[in-house]
C-alpha positions as CSV (number, residue, x, y, z in Angstrom):
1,X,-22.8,29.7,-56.8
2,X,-24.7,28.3,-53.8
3,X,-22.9,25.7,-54.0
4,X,-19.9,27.3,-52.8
5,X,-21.8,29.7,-50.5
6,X,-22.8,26.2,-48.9
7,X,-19.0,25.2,-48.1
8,X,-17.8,27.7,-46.4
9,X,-20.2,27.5,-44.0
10,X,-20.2,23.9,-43.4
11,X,-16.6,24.2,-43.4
12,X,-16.9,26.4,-39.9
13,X,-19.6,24.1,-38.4
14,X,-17.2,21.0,-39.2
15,X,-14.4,22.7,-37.8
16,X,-16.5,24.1,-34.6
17,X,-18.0,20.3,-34.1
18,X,-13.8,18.9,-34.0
19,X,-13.0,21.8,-32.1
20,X,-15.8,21.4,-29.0
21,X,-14.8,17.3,-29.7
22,X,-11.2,18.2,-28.8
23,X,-12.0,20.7,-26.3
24,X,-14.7,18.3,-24.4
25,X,-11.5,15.3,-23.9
26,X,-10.8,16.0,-19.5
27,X,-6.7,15.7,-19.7
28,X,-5.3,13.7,-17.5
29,X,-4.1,15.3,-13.6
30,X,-0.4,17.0,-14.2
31,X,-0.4,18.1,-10.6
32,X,2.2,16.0,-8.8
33,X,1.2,14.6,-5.8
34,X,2.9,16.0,-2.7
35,X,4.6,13.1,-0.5
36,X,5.0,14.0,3.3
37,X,7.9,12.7,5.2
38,X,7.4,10.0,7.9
39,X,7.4,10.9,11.2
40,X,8.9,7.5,12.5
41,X,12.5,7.1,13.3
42,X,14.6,4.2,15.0
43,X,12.3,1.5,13.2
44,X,14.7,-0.9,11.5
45,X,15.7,1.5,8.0
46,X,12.9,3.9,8.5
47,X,14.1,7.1,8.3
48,X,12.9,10.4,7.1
49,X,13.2,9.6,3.5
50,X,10.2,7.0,3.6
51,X,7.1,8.9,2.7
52,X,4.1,8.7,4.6
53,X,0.5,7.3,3.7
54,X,-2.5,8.8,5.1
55,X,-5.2,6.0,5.2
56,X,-8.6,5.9,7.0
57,X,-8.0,6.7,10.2
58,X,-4.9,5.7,10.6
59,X,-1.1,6.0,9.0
60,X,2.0,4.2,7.7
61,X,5.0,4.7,5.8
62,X,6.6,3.2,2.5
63,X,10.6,3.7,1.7
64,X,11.0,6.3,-0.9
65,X,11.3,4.9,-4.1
66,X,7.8,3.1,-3.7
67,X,5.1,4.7,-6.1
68,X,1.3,5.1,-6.0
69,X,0.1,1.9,-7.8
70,X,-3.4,3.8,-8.6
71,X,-4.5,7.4,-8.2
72,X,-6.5,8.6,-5.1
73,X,-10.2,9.1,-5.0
74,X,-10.5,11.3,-2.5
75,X,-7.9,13.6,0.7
76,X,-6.5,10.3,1.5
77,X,-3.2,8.3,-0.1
78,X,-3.7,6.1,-3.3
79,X,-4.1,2.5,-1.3
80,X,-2.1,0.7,-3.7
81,X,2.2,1.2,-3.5
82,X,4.3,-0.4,-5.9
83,X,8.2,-1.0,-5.5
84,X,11.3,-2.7,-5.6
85,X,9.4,-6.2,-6.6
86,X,6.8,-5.9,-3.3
87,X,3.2,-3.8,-3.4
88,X,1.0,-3.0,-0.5
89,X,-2.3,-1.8,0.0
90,X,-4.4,-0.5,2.9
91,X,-8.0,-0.8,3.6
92,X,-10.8,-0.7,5.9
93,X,-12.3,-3.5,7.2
94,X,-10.8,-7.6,6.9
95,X,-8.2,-7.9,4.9
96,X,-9.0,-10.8,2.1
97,X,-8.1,-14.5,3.0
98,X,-4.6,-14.4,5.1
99,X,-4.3,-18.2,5.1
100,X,-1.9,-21.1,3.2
101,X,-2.9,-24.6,2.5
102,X,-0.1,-26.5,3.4
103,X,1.7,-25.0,6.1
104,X,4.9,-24.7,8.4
105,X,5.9,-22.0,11.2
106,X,8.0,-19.2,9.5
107,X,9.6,-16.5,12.1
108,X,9.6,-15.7,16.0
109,X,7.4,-13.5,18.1
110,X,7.9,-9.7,18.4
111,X,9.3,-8.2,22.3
112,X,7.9,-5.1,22.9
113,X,11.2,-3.5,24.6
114,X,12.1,0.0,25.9
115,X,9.1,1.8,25.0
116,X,9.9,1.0,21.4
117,X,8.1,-1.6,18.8
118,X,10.5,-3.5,17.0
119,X,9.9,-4.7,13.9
120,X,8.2,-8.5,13.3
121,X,11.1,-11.0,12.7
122,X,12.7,-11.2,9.2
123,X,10.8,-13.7,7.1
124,X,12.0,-16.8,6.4
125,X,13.1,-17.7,2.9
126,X,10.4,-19.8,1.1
127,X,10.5,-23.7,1.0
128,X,12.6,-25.6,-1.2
129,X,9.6,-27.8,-2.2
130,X,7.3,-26.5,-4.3
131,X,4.3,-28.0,-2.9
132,X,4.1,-26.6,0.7
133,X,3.8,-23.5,1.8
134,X,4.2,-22.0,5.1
135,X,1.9,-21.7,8.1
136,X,0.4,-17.8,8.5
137,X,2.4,-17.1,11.7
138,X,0.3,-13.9,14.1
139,X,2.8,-11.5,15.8
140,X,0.8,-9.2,17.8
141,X,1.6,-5.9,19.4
142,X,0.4,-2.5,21.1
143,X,0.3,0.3,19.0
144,X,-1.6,3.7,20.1
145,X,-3.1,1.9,22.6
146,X,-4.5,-0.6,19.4
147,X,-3.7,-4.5,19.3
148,X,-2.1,-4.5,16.1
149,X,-1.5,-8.1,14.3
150,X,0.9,-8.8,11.9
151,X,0.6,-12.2,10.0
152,X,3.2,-13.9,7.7
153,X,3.1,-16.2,5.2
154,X,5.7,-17.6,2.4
155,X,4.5,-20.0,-0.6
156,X,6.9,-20.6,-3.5
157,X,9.3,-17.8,-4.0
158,X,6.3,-15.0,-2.1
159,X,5.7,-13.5,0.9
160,X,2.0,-12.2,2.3
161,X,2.9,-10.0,5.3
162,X,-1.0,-8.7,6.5
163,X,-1.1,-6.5,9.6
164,X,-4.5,-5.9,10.9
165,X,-6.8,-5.1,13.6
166,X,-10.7,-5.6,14.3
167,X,-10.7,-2.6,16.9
168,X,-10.9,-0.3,14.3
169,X,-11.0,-3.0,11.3
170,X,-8.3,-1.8,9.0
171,X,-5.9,-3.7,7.4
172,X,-2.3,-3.2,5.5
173,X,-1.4,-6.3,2.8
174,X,1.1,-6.3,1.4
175,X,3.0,-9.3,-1.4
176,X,6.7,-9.5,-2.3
177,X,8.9,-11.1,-4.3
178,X,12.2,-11.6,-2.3
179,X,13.6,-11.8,0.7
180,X,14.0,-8.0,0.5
181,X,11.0,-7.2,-0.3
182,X,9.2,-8.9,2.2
183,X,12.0,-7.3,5.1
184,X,10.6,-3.9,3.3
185,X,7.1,-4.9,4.3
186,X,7.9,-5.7,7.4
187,X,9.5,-2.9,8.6
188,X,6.2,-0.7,6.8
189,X,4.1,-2.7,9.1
190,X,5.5,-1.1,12.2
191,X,5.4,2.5,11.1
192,X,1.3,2.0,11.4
193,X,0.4,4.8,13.7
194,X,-3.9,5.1,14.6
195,X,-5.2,8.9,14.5
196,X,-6.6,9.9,18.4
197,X,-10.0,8.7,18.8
198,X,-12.7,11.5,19.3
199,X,-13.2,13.6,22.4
């Protein structure tokens, strides 16, 4: 008989140890993230469908069908944006290495015209030889009052379009896959706007 007094109530403490177990497991975020619109208009195909990405100190805008690559850590965007065969992410600081081995001139230089920043040239489409790539061409322009320097690479079917600056050091990289993809890029590099500076 105290055998079976025994079960029952090892019965409750196994079922109260799976229970706590189960309870103790932190789900996963189901909150959506809330996109804002970007701001920017009359930039190549920005329009107010591209979403906006609040970075550190600074702001930028992907088209809409791009998706956080990796969840945020903190009131800021996810740095990482995935789409349509072309990520980007943002940082602080230098961006990693921007430059090709074996090198040749892709696009033209960037006009500042009419008050307006148009967008760095289209890339080039990569080299037929698979052993060169192409030299990182620098476009540089005002933005916010910021010299803002976009730099360009192809090598073998992919395209490294960086744009950076050293006064504050941030930095937007992004890599694609196509022609489109890197044009995509391009025109995200323009939408970078820098938040006011301090009284």
């Amino acid at each position: 008989m105290r055998t079976a007094s025994l079960r029952v109530p090892i019965r409750w403490h196994a079922a109260l140890v799976a229970l706590c177990a189960a309870c103790s497991h932190v789900a996963p975020s189901t909150v959506p993230t809330v996109f804002t619109r970007c701001t920017i208009s009359d930039v190549g195909p920005v329009d107010s469908s591209w979403r906006e990405v609040r970075a550190s100190g600074f702001t930028f805008c992907v088209p809409p069908s791009w998706l956080p690559g990796r969840p945020a850590l903190d009131s800021l965007d996810p740095k990482v944006w995935k789409g349509d065969g072309a990520s980007v992410t943002w940082d602080v600081g230098q961006p990693r290495s921007i430059s090709a081995p074996a090198t040749r001139v892709i696009s033209g230089r960037v006009v500042v015209a009419g008050g307006t920043n148009p967008p760095p040239a289209d890339p080039a489409p990569p080299n037929r030889w698979p052993q060169s790539c192409s030299q990182p061409r620098n476009t540089s322009f005002m933005i916010d009052s910021v010299v803002l320097v976009v730099t360009q690479t192809a090598c073998r079917g992919n395209w490294t379009i960086t744009a950076w600056s050293t006064a504050p050091a941030i930095h937007v990289q992004g890599e694609a896959h196509s022609p489109e993809g890197a044009k995509a890029l391009n025109a995200m590099m323009v939408t970078i706007r820098f938040a006011p500076s301090g009284p």
